[in-house]
OpenMM code with the backbone's topology and positions (N, CA, C; nanometers):
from openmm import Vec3, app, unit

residues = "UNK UNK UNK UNK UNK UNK UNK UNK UNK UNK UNK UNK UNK UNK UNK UNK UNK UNK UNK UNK UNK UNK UNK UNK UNK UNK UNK UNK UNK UNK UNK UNK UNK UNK UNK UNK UNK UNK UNK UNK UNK UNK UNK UNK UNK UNK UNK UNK UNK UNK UNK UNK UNK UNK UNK UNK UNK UNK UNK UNK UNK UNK UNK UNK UNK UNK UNK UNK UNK UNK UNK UNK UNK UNK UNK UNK UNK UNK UNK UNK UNK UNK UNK UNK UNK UNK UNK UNK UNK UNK".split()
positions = [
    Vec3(0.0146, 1.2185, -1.5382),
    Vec3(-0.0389, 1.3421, -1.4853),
    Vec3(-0.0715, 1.3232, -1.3382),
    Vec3(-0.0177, 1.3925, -1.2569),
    Vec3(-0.0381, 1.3878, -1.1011),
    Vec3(-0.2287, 1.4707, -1.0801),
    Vec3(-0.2737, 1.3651, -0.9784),
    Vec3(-0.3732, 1.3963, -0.9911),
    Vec3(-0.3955, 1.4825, -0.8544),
    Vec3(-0.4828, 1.5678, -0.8073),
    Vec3(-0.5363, 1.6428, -0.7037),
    Vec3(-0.5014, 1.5305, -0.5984),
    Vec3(-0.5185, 1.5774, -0.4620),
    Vec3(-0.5176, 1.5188, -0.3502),
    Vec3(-0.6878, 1.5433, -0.3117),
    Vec3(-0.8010, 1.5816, -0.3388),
    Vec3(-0.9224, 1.5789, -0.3273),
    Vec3(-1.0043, 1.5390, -0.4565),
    Vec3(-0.9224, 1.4313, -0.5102),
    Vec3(-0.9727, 1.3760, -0.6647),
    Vec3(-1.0084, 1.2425, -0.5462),
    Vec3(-1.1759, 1.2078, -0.6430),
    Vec3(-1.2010, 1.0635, -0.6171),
    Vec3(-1.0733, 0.9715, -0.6388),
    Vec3(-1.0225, 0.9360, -0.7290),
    Vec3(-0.8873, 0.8290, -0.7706),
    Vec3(-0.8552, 0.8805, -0.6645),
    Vec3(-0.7850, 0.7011, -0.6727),
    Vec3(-0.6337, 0.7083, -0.4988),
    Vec3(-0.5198, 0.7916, -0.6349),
    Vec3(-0.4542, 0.8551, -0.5763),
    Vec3(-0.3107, 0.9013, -0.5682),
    Vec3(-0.2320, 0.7808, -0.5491),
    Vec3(-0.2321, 0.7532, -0.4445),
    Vec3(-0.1275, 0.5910, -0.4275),
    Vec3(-0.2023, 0.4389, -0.4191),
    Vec3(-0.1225, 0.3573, -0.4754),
    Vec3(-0.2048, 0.2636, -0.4564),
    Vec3(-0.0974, 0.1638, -0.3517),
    Vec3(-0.1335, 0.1053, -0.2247),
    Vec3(-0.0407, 0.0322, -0.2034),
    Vec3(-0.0757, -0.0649, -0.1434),
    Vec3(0.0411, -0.1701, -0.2016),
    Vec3(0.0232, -0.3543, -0.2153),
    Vec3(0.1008, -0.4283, -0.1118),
    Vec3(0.0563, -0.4780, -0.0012),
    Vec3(0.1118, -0.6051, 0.0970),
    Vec3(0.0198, -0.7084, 0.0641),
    Vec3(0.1566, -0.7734, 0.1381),
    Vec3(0.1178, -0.9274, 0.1437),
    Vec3(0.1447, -0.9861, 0.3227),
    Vec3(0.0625, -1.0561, 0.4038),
    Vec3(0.1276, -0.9969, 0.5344),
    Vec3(0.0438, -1.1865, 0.5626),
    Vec3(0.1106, -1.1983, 0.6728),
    Vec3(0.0914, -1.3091, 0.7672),
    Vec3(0.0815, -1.3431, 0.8665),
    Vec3(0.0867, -1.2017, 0.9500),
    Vec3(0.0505, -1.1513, 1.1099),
    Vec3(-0.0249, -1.0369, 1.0501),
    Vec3(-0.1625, -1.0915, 1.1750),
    Vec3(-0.2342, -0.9958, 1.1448),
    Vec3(-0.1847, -0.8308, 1.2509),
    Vec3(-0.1064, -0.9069, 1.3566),
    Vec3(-0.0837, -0.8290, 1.4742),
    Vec3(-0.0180, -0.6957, 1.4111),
    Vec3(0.1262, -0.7666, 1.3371),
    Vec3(0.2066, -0.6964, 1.3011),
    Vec3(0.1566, -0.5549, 1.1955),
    Vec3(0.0495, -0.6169, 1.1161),
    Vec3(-0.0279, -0.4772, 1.0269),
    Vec3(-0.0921, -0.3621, 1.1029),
    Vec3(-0.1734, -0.4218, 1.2319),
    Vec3(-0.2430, -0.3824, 1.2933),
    Vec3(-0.1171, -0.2490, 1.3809),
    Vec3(-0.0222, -0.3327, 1.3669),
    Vec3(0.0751, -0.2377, 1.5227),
    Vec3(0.1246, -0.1226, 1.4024),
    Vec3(0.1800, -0.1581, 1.2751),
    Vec3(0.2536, -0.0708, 1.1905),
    Vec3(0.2132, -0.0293, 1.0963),
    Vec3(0.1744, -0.0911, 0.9865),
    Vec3(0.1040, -0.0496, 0.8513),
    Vec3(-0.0202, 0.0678, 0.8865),
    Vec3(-0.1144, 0.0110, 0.9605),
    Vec3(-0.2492, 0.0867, 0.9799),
    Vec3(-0.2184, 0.2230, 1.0230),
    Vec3(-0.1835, 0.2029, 1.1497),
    Vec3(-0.1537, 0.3722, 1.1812),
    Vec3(-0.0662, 0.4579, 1.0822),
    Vec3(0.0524, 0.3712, 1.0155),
    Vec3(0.0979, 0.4772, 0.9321),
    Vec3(0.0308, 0.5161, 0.8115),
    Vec3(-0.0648, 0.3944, 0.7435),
    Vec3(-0.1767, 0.4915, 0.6536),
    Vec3(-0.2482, 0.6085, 0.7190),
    Vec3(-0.2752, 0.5981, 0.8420),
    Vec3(-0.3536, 0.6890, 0.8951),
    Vec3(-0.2694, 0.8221, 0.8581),
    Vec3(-0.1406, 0.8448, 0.8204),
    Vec3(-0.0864, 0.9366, 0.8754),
    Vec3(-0.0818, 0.9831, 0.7103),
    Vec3(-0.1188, 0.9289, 0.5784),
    Vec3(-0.1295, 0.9952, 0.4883),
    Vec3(-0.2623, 1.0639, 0.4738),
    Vec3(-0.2224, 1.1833, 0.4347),
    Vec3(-0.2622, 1.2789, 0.3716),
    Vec3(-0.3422, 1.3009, 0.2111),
    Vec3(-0.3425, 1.2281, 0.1432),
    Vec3(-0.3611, 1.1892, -0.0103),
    Vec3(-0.4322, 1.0615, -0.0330),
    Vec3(-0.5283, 1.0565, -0.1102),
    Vec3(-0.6143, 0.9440, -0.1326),
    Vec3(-0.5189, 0.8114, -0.1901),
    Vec3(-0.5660, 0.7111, -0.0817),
    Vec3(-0.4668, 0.6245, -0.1264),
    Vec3(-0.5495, 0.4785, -0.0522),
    Vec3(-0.5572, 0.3864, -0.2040),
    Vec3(-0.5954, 0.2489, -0.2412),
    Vec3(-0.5417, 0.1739, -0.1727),
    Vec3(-0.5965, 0.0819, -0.0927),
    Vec3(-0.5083, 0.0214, -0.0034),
    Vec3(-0.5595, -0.1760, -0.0747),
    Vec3(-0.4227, -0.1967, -0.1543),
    Vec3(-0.4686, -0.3718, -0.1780),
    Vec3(-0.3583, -0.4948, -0.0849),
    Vec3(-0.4596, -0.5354, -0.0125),
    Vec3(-0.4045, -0.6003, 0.1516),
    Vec3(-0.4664, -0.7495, 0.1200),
    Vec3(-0.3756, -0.8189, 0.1486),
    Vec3(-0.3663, -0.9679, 0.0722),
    Vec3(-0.3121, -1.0241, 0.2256),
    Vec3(-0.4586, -1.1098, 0.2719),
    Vec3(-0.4155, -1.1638, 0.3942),
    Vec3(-0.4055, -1.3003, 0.3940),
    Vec3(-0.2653, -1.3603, 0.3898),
    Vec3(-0.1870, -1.5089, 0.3867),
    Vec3(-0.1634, -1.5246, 0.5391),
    Vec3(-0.2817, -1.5076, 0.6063),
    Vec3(-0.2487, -1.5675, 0.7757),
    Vec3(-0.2190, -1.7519, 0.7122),
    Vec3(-0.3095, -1.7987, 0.6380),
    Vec3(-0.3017, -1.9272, 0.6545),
    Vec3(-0.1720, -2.0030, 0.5237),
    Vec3(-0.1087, -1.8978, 0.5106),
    Vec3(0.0193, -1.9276, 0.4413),
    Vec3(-0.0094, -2.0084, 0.2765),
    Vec3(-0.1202, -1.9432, 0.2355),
    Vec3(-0.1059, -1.9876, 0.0919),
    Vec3(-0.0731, -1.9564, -0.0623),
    Vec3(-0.0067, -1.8188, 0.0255),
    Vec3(0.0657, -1.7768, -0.0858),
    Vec3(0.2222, -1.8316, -0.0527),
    Vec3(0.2612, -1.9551, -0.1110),
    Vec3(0.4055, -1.9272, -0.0079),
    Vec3(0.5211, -1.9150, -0.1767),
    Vec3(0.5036, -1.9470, -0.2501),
    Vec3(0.5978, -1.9657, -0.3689),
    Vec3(0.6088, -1.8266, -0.5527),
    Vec3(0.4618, -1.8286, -0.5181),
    Vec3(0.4465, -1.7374, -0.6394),
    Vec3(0.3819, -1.5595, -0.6071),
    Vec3(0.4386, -1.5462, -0.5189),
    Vec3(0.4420, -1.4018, -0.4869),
    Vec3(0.4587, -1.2951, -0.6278),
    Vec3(0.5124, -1.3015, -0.6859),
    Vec3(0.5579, -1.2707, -0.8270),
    Vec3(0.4387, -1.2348, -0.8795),
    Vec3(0.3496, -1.3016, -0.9392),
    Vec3(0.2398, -1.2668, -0.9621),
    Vec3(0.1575, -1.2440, -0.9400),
    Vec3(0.1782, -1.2207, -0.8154),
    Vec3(0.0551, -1.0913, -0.6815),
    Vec3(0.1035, -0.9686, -0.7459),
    Vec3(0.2322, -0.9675, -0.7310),
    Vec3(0.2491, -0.8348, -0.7493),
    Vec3(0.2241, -0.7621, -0.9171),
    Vec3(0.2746, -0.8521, -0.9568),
    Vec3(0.2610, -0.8577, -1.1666),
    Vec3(0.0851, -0.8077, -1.1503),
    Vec3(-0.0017, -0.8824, -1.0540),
    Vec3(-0.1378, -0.8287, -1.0419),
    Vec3(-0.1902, -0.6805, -1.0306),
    Vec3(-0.0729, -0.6766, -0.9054),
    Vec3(-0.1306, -0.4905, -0.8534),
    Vec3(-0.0601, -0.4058, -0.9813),
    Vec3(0.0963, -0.4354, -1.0717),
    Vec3(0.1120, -0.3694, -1.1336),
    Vec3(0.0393, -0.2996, -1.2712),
    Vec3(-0.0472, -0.3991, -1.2599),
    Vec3(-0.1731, -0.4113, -1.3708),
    Vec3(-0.2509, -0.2759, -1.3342),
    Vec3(-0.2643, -0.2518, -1.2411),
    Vec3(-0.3626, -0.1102, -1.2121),
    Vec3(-0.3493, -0.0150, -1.2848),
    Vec3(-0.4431, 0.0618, -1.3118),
    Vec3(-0.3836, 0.2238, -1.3819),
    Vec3(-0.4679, 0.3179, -1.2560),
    Vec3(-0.4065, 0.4261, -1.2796),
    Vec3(-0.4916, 0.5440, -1.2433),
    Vec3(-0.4108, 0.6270, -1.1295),
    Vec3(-0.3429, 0.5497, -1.0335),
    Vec3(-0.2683, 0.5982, -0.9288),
    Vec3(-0.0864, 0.6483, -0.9633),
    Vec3(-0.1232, 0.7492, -0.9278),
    Vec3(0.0319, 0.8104, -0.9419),
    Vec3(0.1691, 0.7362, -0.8933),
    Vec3(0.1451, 0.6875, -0.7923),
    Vec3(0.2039, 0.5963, -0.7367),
    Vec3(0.1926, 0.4367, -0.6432),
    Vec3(0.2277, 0.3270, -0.7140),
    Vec3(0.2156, 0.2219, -0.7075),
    Vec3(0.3381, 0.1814, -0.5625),
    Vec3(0.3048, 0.1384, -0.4430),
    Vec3(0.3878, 0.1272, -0.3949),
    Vec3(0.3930, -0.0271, -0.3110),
    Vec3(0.4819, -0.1359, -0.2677),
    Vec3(0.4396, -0.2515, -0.2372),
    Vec3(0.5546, -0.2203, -0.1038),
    Vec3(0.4530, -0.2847, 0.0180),
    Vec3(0.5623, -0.2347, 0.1319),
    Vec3(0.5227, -0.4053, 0.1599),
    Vec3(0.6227, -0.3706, 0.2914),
    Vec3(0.6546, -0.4702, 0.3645),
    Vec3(0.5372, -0.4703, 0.4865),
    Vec3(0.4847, -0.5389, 0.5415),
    Vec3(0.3597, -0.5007, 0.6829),
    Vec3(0.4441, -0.4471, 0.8016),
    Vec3(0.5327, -0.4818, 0.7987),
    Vec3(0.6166, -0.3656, 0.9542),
    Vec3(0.6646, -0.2423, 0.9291),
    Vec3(0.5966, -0.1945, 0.8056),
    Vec3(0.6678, -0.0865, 0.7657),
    Vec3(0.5730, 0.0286, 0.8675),
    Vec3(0.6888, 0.1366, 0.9177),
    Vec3(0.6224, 0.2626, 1.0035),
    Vec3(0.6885, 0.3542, 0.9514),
    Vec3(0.6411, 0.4358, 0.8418),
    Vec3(0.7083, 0.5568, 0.7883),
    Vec3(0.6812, 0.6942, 0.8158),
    Vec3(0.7600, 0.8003, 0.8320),
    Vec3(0.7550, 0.9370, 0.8697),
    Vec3(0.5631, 1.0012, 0.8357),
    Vec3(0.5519, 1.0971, 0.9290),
    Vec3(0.4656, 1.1549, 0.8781),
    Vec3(0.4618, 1.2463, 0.7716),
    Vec3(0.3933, 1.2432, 0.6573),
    Vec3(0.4125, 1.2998, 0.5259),
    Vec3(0.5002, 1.2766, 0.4333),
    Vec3(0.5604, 1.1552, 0.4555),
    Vec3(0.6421, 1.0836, 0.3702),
    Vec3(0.6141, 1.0557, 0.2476),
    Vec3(0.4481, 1.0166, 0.2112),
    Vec3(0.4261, 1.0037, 0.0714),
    Vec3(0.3896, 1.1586, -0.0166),
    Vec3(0.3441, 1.2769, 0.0501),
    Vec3(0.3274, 1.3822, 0.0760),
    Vec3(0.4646, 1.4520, -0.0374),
    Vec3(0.6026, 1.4162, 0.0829),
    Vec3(0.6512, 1.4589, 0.0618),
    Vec3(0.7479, 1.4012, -0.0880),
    Vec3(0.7159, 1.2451, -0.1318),
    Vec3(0.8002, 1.1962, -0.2179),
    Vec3(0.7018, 1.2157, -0.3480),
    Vec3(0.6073, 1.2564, -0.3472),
    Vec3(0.5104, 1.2666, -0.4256),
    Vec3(0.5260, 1.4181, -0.4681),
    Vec3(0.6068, 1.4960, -0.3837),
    Vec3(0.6245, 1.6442, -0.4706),
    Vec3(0.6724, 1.6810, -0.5589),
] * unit.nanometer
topology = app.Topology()
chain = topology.addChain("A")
for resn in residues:
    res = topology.addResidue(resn, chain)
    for name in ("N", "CA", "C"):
        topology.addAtom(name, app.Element.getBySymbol(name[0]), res)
């Protein structure tokens, strides 16, 4: 069931794993800024590289969540359109 966009629950929940902090800071951040819809942000910071082999079950972790309509795991350089989740979420 798709939930409201002014419901406490995130709508999206979304999962990096990142190792520059620069790189989140220049891309990821501002493009959350640019959603529209309550959305969970789970940010897993490996500056000191200790996640290097079992990534797998970071993610097997976030898939564990319930509640969010959409579960999404980006990359940290990701810079996506404005209203992009907006719009894939219709």
């Amino acid at each position: 069931m798709k939930q409201e966009a002014n419901s406490n629950s995130p709508v999206i929940s979304i999962g990096v794993v990142y190792n520059d902090v620069d790189v989140i800071e220049k891309y990821l951040y501002p493009s959350l800024e640019k959603v529209d819809l309550p959305v969970e942000r789970l940010i897993l910071d490996n500056t000191d590289n200790i996640v290097t082999t079992n990534i797998a079950s970071i993610y097997n972790t976030f898939l564990r969540l319930t509640g969010p309509d959409l579960l999404a795991f980006l990359h940290p350089d990701i810079n996506f359109q404005e209203h992009f989740f907006e719009d894939l979420m219709a």
